[in-house]
C-alpha positions in Angstrom: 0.0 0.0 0.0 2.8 2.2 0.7 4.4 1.4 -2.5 0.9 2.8 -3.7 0.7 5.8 -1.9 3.9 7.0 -3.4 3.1 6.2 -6.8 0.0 8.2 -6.3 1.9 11.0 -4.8 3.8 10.5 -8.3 1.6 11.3 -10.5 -0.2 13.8 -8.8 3.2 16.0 -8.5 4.3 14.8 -12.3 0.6 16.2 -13.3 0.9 20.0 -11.0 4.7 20.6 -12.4 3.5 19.5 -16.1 0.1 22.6 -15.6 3.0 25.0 -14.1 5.3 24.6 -17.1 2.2 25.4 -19.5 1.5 28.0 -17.3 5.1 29.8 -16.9 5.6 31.9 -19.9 9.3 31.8 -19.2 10.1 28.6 -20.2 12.8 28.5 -22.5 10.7 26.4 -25.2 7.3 28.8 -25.1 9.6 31.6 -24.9 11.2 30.7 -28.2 9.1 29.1 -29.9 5.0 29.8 -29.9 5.2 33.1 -28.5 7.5 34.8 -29.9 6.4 33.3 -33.3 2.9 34.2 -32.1 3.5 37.9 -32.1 6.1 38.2 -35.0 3.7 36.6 -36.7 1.2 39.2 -35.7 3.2 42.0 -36.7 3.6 40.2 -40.1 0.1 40.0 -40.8 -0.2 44.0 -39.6 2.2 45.4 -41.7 0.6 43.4 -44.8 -2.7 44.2 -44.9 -2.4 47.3 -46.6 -0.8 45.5 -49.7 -2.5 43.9 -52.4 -3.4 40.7 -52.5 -1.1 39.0 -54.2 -0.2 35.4 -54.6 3.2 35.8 -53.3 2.0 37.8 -50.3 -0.7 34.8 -49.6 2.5 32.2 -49.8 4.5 34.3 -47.2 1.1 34.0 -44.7 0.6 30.4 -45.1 4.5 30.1 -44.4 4.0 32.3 -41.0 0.4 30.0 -39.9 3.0 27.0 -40.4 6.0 27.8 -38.5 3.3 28.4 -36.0 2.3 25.4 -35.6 5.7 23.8 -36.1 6.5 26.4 -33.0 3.7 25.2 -31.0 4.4 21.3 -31.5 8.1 21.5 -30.9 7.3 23.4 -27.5 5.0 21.1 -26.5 7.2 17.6 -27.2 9.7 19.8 -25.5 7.7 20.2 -22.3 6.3 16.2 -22.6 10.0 14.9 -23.0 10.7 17.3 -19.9 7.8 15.6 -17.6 8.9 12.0 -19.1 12.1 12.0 -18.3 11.1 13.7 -14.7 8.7 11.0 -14.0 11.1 8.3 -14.8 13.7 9.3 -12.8 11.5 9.7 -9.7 9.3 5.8 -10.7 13.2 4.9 -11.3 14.1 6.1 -7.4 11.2 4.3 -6.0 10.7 0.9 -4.4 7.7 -0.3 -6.8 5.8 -4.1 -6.3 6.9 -6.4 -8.3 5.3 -6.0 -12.3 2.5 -7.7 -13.5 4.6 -9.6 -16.1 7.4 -10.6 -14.0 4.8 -11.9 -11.1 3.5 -14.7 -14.1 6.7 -15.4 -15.3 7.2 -16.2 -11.3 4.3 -18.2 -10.6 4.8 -20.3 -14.1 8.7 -20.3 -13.8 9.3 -23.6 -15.5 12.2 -24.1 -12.6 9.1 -24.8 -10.5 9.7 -22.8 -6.6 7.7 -20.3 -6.2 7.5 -17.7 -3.4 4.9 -19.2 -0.4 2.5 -15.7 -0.7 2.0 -15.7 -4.4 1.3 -19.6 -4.0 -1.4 -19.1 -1.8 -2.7 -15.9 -3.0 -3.1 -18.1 -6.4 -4.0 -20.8 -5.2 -7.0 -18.9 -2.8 -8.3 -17.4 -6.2 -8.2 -20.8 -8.4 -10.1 -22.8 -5.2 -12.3 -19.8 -5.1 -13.3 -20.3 -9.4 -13.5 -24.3 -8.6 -15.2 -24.3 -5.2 -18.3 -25.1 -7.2 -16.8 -28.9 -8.9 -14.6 -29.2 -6.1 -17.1 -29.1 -3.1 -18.6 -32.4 -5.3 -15.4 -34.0 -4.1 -14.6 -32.7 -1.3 -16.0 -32.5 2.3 -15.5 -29.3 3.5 -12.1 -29.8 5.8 -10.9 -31.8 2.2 -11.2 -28.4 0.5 -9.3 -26.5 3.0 -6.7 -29.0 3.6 -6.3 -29.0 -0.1 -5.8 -25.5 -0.1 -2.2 -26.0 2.0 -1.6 -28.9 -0.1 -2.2 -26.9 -3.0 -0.1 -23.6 -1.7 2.9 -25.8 -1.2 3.1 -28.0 -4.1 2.8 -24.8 -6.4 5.3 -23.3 -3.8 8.1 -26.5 -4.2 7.2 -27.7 -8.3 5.0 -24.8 -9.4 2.0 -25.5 -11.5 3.3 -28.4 -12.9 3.2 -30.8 -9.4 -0.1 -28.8 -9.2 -1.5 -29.6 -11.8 -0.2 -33.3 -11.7 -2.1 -33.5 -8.3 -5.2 -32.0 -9.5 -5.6 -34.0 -12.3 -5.1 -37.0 -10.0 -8.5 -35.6 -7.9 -10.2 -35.4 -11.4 -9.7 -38.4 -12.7 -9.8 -40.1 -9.2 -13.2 -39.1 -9.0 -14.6 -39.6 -11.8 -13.8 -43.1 -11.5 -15.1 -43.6 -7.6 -18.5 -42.4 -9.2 -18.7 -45.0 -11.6 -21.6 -47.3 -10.5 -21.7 -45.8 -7.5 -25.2 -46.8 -6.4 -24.5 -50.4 -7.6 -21.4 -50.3 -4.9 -23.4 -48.6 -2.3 -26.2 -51.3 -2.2 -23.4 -54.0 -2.4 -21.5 -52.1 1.1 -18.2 -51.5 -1.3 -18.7 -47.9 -2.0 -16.3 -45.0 -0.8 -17.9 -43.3 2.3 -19.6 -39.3 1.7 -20.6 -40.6 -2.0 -16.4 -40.8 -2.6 -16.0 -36.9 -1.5 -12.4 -36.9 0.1 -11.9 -35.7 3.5 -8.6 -34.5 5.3 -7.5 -38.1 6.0 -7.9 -38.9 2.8 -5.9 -35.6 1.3 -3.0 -36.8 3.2 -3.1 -40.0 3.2 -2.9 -39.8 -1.0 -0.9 -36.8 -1.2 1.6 -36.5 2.3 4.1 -38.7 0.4 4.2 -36.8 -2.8 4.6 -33.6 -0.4 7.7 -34.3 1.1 9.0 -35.4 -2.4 8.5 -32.2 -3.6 9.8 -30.2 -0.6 13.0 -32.6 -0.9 13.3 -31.6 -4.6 13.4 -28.3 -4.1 17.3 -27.7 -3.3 19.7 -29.5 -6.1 20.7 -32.3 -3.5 18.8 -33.9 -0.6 20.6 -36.6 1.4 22.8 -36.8 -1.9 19.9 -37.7 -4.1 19.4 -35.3 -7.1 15.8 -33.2 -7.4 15.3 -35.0 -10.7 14.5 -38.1 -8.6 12.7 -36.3 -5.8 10.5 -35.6 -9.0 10.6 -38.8 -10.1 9.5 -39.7 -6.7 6.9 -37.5 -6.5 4.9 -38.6 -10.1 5.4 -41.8 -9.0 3.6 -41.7 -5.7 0.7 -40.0 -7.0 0.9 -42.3 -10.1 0.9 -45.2 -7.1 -2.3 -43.5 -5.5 -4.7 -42.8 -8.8 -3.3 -46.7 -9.9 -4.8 -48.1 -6.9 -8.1 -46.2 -7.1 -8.5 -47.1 -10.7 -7.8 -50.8 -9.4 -10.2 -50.8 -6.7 -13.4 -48.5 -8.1 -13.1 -49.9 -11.5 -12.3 -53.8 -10.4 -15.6 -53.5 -7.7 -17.5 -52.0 -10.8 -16.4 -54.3 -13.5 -14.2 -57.4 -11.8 -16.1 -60.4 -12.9 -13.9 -62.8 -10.8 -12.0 -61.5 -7.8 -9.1 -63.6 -6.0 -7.1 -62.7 -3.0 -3.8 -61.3 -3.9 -2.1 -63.8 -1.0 -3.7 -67.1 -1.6 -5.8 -66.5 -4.8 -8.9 -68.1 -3.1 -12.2 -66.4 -4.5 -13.6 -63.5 -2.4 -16.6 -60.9 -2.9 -15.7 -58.0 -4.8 -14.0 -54.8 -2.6 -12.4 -57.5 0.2 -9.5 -56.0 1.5 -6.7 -57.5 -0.7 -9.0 -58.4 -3.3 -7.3 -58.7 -7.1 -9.4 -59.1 -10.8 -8.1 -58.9 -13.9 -9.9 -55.7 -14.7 -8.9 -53.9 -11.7 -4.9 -55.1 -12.5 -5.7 -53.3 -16.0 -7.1 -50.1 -15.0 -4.0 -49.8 -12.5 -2.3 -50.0 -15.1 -4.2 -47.7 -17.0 -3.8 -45.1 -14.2 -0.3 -45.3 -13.5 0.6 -44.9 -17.0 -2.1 -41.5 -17.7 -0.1 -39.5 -14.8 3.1 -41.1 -15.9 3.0 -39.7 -19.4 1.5 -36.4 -18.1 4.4 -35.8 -15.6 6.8 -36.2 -18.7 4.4 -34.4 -20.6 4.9 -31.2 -18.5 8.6 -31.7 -17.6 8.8 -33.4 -14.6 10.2 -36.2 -15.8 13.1 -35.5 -18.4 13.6 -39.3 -20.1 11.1 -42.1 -20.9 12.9 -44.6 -18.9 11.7 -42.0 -16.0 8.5 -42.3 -17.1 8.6 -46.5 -17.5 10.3 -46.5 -14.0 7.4 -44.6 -12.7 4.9 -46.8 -14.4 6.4 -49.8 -12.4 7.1 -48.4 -9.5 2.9 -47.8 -9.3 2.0 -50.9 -10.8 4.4 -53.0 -8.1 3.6 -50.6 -4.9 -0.4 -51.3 -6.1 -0.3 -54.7 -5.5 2.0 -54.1 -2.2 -0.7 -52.0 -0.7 -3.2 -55.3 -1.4 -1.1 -57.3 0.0 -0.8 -55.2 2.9 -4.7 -55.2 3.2 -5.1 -58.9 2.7 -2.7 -59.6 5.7 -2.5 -56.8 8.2 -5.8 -54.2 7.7 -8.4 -54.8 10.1 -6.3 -57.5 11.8 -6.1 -58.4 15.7 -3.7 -55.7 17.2 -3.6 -53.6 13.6 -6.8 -51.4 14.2 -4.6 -48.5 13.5 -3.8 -49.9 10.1 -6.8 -47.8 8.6 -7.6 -47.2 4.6 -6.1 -44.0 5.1 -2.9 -45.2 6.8 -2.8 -47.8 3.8 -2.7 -45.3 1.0 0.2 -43.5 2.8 2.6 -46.6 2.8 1.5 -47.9 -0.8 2.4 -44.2 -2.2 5.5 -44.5 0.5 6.3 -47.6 -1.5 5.8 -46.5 -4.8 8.4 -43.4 -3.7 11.1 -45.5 -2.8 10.6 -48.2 -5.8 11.0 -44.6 -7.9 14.0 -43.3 -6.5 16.2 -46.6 -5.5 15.1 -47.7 -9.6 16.3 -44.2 -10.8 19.4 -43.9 -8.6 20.9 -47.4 -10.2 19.5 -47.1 -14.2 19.2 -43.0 -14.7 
């Protein structure tokens, strides 16, 4: 505001000294050039009027109206050029905000940190314009813990981890819907009609988080930021792989086994495998693999196949965690939620010990 204030103050004294100059008629520039072409001019046209009206005479008058004008221009570019270069050596002195044009070249830099205040300044505005498709997939705490997850992802990768995420929501949702009724008659649908809530905002996304904090400096614990990124598609690549496998496998899976023993279960058992959810996890690993090369976070396509498998392997971890230790004697704490965090903590560390060795 202050920064404000002065450019007001600016303009306002840019504006009273530009009136006084037109008002001073001894500035060197009126002095010498309209006025006293005004008058001589004047005296011209006196001393002729008596003589005949002759084509030559009429030449010399329209010569006189010219210079006139030429006077009048050339005083007043004078006086504009005089302000101009004022106001730009006092807008030059000050301490102005940062331009309009370098504050989008900051919040799109393609080197992805951005400062924390224009993140969440953003991201309040963008929330803001989606509240209405988001609030369909959110709960209410959901949105606002997106909105920090949101701020510091844009603040560590930019819009491109942002973006990455988002789409992960999108897509994540779309499938969750998919037959919902049919699920929630069954007992195998997600809970709130498949709006996410805080637990579930950080159980998909807490992982991905501290892979994109870590990749902010060029080293972490002497791994590189291009695997921190690496790390970071993958786990979210891990997460939408495992909802496509679940929602569309308890939609579509015709025959389910359990991933331990193979014995025949009822679709959504914890554990549960079919052929149709093992494709759509592939399916989903591969979309936000392709679009994290797509936008530069990966920079090879062995990057992007490493990412692919590391989803694809830590998706049928996280079942196997669920067939033998969720909702077992002395593992109540072992909840969906806590689930998703090790199978995207998996899919992580599949990412970067994979990259570390072959990139």
């Amino acid at each position: 505001m202050r920064n404000l204030f002065q450019l007001s103050v600016v303009c306002v004294v840019i504006s009273l000294k530009g009136c006084a100059s037109f008002s001073q008629p001894s500035h060197s520039a009126v002095q010498n050039g309209f006025i006293s072409n005004h008058f001589n001019a004047k005296s011209n046209l006196l001393n002729t009027q008596a003589a005949p009206p002759t084509n030559n005479l009429l030449g010399k008058q329209r010569s006189i109206i010219r210079n006139m004008g030429r006077s009048s221009t050339t005083a007043r570019k004078a006086m504009e050029t005089s302000a101009g270069q004022k106001a730009f050596s006092i807008f030059k002195s000050l301490s102005l905000p940062t331009s309009f044009s370098n504050l989008v070249s900051s919040l799109f830099t393609n080197s992805g940190a951005v400062p924390l205040y224009q993140s969440f300044s953003l991201n309040i505005v963008l929330f803001v314009l989606l509240k209405g498709k988001l609030s369909s997939m959110l709960t209410t705490e959901g949105f606002y813990h997106s909105l920090a997850l949101g701020t510091m992802l844009w603040a560590t990768l930019g819009w491109k981890g942002w973006t990455l995420c988002v789409l992960y929501l999108f897509l994540g949702s779309i499938v969750t819907k998919i037959k919902l009724a049919e699920k929630e008659k069954m007992g195998i649908a997600e809970g709130r009609g498949g709006r996410r809530g805080p637990e579930n905002v950080w159980g998909s996304a807490a992982t991905g988080l501290m892979c994109a904090v870590a990749s902010v400096p060029a080293t972490t614990l002497g791994i590189s930021s291009s695997i921190y990124k690496l790390a970071y598609v993958a786990s979210i690549a891990t997460k939408l792989a495992d909802t496509f496998a679940s929602e569309i496998g308890k939609a579509f899976g015709k025959t389910t086994f359990l991933i331990t023993t193979l014995e025949r279960v009822e679709p959504g058992t914890e554990g549960a495998v079919s052929l149709e959810g093992t494709l759509a996890a592939v399916l989903g690993g591969t979309l936000l693999s392709l679009y994290g090369y797509a936008v530069g976070l990966l920079d090879s396509v062995p990057a992007v196949i490493i990412s692919i498998v590391a989803s694809f392997l830590a998706t049928n971890a996280e079942s196997v965690i669920g067939a033998t230790l969720q909702g077992k004697k002395g593992f109540k704490w072992m909840t969906n939620e806590v689930v998703n965090f090790f199978n995207t903590l998996i899919g992580a560390f599949i990412a970067i010990s994979c990259g570390m060795i072959l990139l």
